[in-house]
C-alpha positions as CSV (number, residue, x, y, z in Angstrom):
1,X,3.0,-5.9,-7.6
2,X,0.7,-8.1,-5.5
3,X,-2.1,-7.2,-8.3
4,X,0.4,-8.1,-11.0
5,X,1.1,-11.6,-9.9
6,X,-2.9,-12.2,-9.1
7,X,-3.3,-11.1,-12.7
8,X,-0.7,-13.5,-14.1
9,X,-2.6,-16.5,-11.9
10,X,-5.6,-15.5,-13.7
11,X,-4.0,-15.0,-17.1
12,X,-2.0,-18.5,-16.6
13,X,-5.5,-20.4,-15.2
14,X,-7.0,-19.3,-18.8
15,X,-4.2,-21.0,-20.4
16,X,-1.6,-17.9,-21.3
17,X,1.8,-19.4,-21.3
18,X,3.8,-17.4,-18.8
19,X,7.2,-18.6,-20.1
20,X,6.5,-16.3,-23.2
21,X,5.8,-13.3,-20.9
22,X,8.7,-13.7,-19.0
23,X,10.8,-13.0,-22.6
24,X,8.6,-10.7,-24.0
25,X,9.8,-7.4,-23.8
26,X,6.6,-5.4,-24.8
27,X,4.9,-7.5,-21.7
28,X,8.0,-6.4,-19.5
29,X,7.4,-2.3,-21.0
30,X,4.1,-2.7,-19.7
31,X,4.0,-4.3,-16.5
32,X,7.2,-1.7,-15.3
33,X,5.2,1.7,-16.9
34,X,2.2,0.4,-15.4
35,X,3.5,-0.1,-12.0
36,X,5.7,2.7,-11.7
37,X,1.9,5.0,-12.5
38,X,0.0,2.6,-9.8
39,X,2.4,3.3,-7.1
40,X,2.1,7.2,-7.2
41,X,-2.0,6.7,-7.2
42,X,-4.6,5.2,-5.0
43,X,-7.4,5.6,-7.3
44,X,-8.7,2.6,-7.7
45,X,-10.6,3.0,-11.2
46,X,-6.6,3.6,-12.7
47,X,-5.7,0.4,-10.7
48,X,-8.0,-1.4,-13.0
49,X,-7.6,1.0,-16.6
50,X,-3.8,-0.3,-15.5
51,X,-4.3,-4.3,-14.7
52,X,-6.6,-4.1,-18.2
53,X,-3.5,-2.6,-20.0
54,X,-1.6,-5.4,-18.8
55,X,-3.8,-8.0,-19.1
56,X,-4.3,-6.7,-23.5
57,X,-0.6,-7.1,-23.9
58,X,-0.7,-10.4,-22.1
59,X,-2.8,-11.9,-24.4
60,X,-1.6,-10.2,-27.9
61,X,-4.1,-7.7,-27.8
62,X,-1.5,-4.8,-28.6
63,X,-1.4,-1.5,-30.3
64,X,1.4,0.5,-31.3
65,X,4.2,1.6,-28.8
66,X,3.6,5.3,-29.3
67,X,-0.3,5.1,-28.5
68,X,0.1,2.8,-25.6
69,X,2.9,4.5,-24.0
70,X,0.4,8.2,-24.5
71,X,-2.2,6.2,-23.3
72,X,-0.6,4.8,-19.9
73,X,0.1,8.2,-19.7
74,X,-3.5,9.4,-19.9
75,X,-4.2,7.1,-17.1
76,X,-1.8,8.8,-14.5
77,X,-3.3,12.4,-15.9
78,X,-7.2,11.9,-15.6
79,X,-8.9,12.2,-13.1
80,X,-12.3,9.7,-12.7
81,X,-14.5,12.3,-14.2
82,X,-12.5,12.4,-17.5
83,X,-12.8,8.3,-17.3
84,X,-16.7,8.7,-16.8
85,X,-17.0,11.1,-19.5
86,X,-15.4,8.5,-21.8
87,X,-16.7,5.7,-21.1
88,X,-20.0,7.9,-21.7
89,X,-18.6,8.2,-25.1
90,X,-17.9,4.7,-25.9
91,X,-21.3,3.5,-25.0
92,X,-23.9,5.9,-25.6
93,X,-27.2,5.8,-23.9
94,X,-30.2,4.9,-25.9
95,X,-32.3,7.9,-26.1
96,X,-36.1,7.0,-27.1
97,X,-37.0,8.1,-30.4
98,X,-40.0,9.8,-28.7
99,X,-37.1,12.2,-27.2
100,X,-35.6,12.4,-29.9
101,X,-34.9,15.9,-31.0
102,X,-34.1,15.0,-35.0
């Protein structure tokens, strides 16, 4: 929770109206999913997959319900491999076309 409320400093210094979050109840989903995974881990790459889930619903960045909840979910499950692996995915490393096997 302490990570929560340094969050919320941070998201209030950069001008996000904390009033708002108080009465918004997809913030409130979050922040209680979230910290119900971060307590059962000490894995500190979830910590932060977790603060950034947070931090998108803060400031409007939101997806549907169904995805998010599967996806705060995915967070508990992985392990940091899996988390590598993606992250692998989402930005590929530039192979030089002299490697190239095409």
């Amino acid at each position: 929770m302490a990570q929560v409320g340094e969050l919320l400093e941070e998201l209030s210094s950069k001008g996000v109206d904390l009033k708002t979050l108080q009465d918004n109840s997809e913030f409130i989903t979050v922040v209680m999913h979230a910290s119900q995974i971060a307590v059962r881990n000490h894995h500190e790459f979830k910590k932060e997959a977790l603060r950034n889930a947070i931090r998108n619903v803060a400031i409007g960045q939101t997806i549907d319900d169904a995805i998010r909840h599967v996806f705060l979910d995915l967070i508990d499950t992985f392990a940091e491999l899996h988390v590598r692996i993606l992250r692998l995915y989402q930005a590929p490393p530039q192979v030089p076309a002299s490697l190239s096997v095409v």
